[in-house]
C-alpha positions in Angstrom: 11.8 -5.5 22.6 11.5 -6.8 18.7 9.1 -9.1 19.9 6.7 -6.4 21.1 7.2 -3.8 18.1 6.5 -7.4 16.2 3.3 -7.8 17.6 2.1 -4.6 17.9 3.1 -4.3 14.1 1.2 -7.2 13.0 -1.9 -6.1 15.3 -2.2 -2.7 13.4 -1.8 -4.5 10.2 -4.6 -6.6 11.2 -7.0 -3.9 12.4 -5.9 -1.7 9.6 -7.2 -4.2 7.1 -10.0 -4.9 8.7 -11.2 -1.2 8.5 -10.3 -1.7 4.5 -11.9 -4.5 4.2 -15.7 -2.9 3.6 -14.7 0.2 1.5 -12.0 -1.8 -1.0 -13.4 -2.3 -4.7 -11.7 -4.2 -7.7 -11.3 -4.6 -11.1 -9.6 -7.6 -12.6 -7.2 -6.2 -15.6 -6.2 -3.0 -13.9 -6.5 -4.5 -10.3 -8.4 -1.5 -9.7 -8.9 -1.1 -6.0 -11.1 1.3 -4.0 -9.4 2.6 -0.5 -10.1 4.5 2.4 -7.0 5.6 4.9 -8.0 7.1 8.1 -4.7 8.3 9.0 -1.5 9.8 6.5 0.2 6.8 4.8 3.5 7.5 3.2 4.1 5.9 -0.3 7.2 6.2 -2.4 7.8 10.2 -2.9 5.6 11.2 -0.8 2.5 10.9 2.2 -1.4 10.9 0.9 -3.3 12.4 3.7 -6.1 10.6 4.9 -8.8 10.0 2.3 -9.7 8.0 -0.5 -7.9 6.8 -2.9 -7.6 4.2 -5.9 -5.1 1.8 -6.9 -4.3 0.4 -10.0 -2.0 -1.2 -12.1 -0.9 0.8 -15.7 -2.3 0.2 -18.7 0.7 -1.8 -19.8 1.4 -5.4 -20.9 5.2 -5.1 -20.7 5.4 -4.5 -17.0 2.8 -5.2 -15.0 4.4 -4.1 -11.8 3.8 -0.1 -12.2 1.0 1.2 -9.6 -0.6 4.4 -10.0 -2.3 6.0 -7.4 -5.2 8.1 -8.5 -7.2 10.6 -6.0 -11.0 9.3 -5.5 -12.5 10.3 -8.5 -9.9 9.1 -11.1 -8.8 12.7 -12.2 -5.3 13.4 -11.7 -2.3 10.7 -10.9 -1.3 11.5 -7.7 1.4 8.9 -7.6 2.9 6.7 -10.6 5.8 3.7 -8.9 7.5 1.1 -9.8 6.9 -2.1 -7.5 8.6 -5.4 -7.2 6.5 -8.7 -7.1 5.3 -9.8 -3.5 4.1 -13.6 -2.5 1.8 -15.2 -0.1 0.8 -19.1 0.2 -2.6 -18.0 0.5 -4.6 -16.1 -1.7 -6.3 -13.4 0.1 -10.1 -13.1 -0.8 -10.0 -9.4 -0.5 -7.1 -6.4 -1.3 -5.0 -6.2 1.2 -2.6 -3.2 2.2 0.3 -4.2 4.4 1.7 -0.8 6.7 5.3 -0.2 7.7 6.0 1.2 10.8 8.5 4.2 10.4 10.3 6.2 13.2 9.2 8.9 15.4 6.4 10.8 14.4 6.1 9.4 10.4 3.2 8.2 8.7 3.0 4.4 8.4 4.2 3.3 4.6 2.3 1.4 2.4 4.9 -1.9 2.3 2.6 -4.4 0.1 -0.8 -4.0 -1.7 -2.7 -7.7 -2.6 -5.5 -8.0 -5.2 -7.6 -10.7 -4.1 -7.1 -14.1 -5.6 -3.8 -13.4 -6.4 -0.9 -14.8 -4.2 1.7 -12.1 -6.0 1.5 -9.0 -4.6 3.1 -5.5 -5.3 5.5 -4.6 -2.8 6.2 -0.7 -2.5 10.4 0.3 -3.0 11.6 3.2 -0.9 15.4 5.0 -1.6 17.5 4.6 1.2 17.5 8.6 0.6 13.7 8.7 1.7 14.2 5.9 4.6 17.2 7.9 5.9 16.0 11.1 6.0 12.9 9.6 8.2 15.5 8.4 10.5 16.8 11.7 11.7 13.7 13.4 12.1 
């Protein structure tokens, strides 16, 4: 049975990517990146409806691990998190957004985000609070 959910995980991951892969834009400092979602996706705090959205990295030296999420054209912060660093062997040579499968009827959540050219990623932190409560529903 994990065997099965693991493949059908990695499948959606794949074909979810692949759908990104034509509307995702970047930017080097910010890591600004372009994205389309055609279903909900939950990220820490809360699910963006399908749409449009950008990713970036704040305007910080100090800590470059704090992702905002902006709505599609870059007027209000929809999301501001804090992320922990993410690797791969492999570079990948465009942004990837790694999904998370979540019980019952949930939105899939946004696990990792990769810039491309960079094998350090920003991997997405959920409270056991927010995974629990997806649980029982």
């Amino acid at each position: 049975m994990q065997t099965v959910r693991g493949v059908i995980f990695a499948l959606c991951t794949v074909l979810f990517c692949v759908t990104l892969a034509p509307g995702a834009r970047a930017d080097q400092w910010d890591k600004k990146t372009i994205v389309t979602f055609s279903d909900s996706v939950e990220v820490p705090g809360q699910v963006l409806p399908a749409g449009t959205y950008i990713f970036k990295l704040a305007d910080t030296i100090c800590d470059r691990h704090i992702v905002q999420i902006w709505n599609a054209d870059e007027t209000q912060i929809l999301a501001t998190t804090i992320t922990i660093p993410s690797t791969r062997l492999e570079p990948p040579d465009r942004s990837i957004f790694q999904l998370e499968e979540r019980p019952g009827n949930s939105p899939m959540a946004l696990k990792v985000w990769f810039y491309p050219g960079d094998s350090t990623g920003q991997e997405f932190i959920y409270s056991r609070h927010s995974y629990g409560r997806l649980l029982h529903n």
